[in-house]
C-alpha positions as CSV (number, residue, x, y, z in Angstrom):
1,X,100.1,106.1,87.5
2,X,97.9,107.1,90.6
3,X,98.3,109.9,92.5
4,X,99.3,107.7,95.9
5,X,101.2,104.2,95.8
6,X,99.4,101.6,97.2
7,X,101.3,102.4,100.6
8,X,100.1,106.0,100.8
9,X,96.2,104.4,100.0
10,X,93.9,102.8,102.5
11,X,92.2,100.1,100.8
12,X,90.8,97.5,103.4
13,X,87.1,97.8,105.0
14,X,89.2,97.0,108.3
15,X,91.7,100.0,107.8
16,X,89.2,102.7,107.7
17,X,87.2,100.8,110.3
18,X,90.1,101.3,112.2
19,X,90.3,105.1,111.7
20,X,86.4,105.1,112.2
21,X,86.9,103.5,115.3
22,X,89.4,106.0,116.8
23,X,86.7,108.2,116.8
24,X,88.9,111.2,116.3
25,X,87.7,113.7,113.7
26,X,87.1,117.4,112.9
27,X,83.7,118.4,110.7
28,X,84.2,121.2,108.4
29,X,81.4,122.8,106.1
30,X,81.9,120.4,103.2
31,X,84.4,118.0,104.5
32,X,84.5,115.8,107.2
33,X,88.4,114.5,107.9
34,X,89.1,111.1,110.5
35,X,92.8,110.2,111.7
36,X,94.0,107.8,113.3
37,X,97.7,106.9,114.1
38,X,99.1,104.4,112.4
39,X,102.6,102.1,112.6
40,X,103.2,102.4,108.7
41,X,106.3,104.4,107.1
42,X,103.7,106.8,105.9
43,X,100.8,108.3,106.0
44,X,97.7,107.0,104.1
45,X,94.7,108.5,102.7
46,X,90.9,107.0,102.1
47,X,88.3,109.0,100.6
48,X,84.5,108.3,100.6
49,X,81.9,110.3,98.5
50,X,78.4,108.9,98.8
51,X,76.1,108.5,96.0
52,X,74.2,111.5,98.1
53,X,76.7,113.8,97.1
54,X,75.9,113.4,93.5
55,X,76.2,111.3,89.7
56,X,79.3,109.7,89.1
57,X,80.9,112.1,87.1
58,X,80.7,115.2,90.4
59,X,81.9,111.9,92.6
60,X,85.0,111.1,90.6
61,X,85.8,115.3,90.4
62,X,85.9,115.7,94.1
63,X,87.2,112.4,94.6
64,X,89.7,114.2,92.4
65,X,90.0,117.3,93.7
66,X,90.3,116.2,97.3
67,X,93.2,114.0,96.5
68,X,95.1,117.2,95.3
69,X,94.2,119.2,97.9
70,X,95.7,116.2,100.3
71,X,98.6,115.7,97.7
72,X,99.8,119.5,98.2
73,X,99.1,119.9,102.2
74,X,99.9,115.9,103.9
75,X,103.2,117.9,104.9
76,X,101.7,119.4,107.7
77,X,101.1,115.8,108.9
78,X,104.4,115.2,111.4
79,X,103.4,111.8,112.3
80,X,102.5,108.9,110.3
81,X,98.9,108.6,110.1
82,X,95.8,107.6,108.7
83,X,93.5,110.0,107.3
84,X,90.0,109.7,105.6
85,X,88.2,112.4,104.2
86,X,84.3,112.1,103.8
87,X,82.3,114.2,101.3
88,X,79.2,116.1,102.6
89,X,76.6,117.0,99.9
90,X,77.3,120.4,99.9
91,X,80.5,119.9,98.5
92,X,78.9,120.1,95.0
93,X,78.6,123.9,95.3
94,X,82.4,124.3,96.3
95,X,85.0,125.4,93.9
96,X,88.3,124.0,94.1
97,X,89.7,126.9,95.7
98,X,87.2,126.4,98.7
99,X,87.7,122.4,98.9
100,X,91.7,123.0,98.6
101,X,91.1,125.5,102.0
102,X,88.7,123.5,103.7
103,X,91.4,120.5,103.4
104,X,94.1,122.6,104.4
105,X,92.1,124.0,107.5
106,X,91.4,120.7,108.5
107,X,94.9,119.3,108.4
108,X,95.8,122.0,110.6
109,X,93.8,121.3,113.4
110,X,94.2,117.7,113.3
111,X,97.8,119.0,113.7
112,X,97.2,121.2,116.5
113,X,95.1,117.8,118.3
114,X,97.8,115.6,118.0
């Protein structure tokens, strides 16, 4: 079973077009998080991790790792909206603990914007 349902996913190249579009983000030191309202019951996540950020093995573990990290902190979100988390390179030399702060930081002051 995945972590998310397909309704707490984005999946479409039009959704996170969408959230690219809105032009709303926050860059943190190894993260860089977009949001965009959306009209859904809930709020979905993308994530992207470039073939820059390393072999496919260190892709799937932050892939992992920041879909925890969302998993344990999308409560801060009030409203229902779409969220897509993009991977710098540096993120390779993060432990979890720092990835799991970064996320939470970020949710925060996408919190305190809206």
């Amino acid at each position: 079973m995945p972590t998310f349902p397909k309704n707490e996913r984005l999946r479409r190249t039009g959704d996170f077009s969408a959230v690219f579009r809105e032009k709303k983000h926050i860059d943190g030191k190894n993260i860089s998080l977009f949001v965009r309202k959306n009209r859904q019951s809930e709020s979905r996540i993308g994530i992207v991790v470039s073939k820059r950020v390393g072999n496919a093995v260190q892709r799937n573990r932050i892939k992992r790792q920041l879909r925890e990290s969302y998993r344990i902190h999308k409560y801060i979100l009030e409203e229902n909206m779409d969220v897509v988390l993009i991977a710098k390179p540096s993120i390779i030399k993060a432990g979890n603990r720092n990835i799991n702060t970064e996320v939470l930081n970020l949710l925060q002051c996408i919190h305190q914007k809206m």
